[in-house]
Legacy VTK file of the C-alpha trace (Angstrom):
# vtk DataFile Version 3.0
C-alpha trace
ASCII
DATASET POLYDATA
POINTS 124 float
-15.025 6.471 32.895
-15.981 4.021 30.518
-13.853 6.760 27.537
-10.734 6.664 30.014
-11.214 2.723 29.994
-11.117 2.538 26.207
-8.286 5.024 25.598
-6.363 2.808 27.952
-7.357 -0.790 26.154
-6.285 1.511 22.668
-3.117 2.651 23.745
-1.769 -0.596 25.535
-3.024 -2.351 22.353
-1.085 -0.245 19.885
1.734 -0.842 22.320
1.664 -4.373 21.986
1.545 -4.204 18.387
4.100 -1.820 18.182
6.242 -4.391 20.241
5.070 -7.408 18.141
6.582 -5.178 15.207
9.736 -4.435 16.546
10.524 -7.763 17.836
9.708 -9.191 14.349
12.421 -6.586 13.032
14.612 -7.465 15.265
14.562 -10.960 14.430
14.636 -10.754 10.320
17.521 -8.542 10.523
19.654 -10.725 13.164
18.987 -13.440 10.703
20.046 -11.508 8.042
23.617 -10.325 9.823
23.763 -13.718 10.928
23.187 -14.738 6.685
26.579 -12.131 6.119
28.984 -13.870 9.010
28.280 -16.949 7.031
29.035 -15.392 3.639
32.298 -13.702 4.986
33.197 -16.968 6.634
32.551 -18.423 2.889
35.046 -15.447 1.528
38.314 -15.893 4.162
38.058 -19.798 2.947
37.936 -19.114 -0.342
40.579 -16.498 -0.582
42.565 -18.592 1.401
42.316 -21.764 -1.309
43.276 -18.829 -3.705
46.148 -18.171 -2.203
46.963 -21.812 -1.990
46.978 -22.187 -5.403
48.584 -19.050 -6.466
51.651 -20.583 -4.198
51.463 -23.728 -5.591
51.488 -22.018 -9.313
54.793 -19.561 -7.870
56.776 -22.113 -6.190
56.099 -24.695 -9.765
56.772 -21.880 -11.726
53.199 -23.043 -13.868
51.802 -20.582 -15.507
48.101 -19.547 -14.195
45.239 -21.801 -14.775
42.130 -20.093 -15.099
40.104 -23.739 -14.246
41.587 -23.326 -10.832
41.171 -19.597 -10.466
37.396 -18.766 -12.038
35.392 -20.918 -9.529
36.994 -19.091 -6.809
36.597 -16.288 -7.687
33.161 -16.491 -9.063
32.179 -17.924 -5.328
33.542 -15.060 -3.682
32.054 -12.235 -6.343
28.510 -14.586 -4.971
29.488 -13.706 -1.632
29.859 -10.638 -1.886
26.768 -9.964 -4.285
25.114 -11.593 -1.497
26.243 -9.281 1.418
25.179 -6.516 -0.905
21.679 -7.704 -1.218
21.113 -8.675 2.363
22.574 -5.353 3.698
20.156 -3.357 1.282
17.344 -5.332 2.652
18.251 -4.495 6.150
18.034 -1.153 5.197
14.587 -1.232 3.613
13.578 -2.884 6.021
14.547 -0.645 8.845
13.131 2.395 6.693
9.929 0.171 6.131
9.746 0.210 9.909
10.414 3.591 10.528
7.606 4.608 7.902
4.830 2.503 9.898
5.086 0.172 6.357
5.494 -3.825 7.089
9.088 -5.164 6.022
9.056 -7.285 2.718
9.316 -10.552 3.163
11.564 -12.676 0.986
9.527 -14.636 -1.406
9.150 -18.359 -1.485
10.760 -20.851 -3.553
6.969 -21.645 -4.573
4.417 -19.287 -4.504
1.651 -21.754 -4.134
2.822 -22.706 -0.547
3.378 -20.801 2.550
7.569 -20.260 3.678
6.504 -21.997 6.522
5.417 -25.029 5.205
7.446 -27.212 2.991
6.510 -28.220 -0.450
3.915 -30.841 -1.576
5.428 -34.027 -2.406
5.549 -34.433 -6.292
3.511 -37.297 -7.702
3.934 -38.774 -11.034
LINES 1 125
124 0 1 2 3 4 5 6 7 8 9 10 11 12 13 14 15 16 17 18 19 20 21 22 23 24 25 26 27 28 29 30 31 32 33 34 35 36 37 38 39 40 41 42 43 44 45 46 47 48 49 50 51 52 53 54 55 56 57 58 59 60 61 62 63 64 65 66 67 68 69 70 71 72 73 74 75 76 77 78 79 80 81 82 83 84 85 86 87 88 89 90 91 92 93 94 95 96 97 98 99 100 101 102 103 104 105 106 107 108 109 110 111 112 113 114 115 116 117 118 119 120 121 122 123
C-alpha cells in the first residue's frame, strides 16, 4: 500500500514538473514570436520611409543619396538578422524540450546580477 502510495506521489510529481516545463516553454517562445511581430512591424515602416524617399528622389529627378538610403536599410538587414536569431532559438529551444534538456536562457546584460533584478546603481 504504502509502494502504490509512493508511485502515485512520483508520478503526479513528475507531472507537475513536466507541466511547470511546458508552461515555461510556452511562455519564452510566445515572447519570442511576440519579439518578431515587433521586428516585422519595424520592417513595413521602414520599407515604407524607403519608398518615400525613393519617390521623392524620382519625382526630383536627384540622383540617389546613399545618407538617406544606408540607415534604412541597415535597420531593416537588423530586423531581419533579428527574426533569424529569435526563430533559431525557438527551435533549440523546442528541441531542448523535446530532449528532456532545459531551454537556454538569454544571457544578461551583466553577468554579476540576476535578469530579474536590475543593475546596481553605479557609484563614483
Amino acid at each position: 500500500m504504502a509502494t502504490t502510495m509512493d508511485n502515485l506521489k512520483d508520478k503526479a510529481n513528475s507531472a507537475a514538473q513536466t507541466a511547470a516545463k511546458t508552461a515555461k516553454l510556452v511562455a519564452s517562445i510566445s515572447k519570442m514570436r511576440l519579439e518578431i511581430i515587433k521586428e516585422q512591424d519595424r520592417i513595413r515602416r521602414n520599407y515604407s520611409k524607403l519608398g518615400k524617399v525613393y519617390y521623392k528622389d524620382y519625382v526630383t529627378d536627384e540622383e540617389p543619396d546613399e545618407a538617406e538610403y544606408k540607415p534604412l536599410c541597415d535597420e531593416i538587414t537588423e530586423s531581419y538578422r533579428r527574426i533569424n536569431e529569435l526563430k533559431e532559438q525557438i527551435a533549440a529551444d523546442k528541441e531542448a524540450f523535446k530532449s528532456g534538456a532545459e531551454p537556454v536562457e538569454e544571457p544578461c546584460e551583466d553577468p554579476g546580477v540576476p535578469c530579474d533584478e536590475p543593475a546596481p546603481a553605479e557609484t563614483e
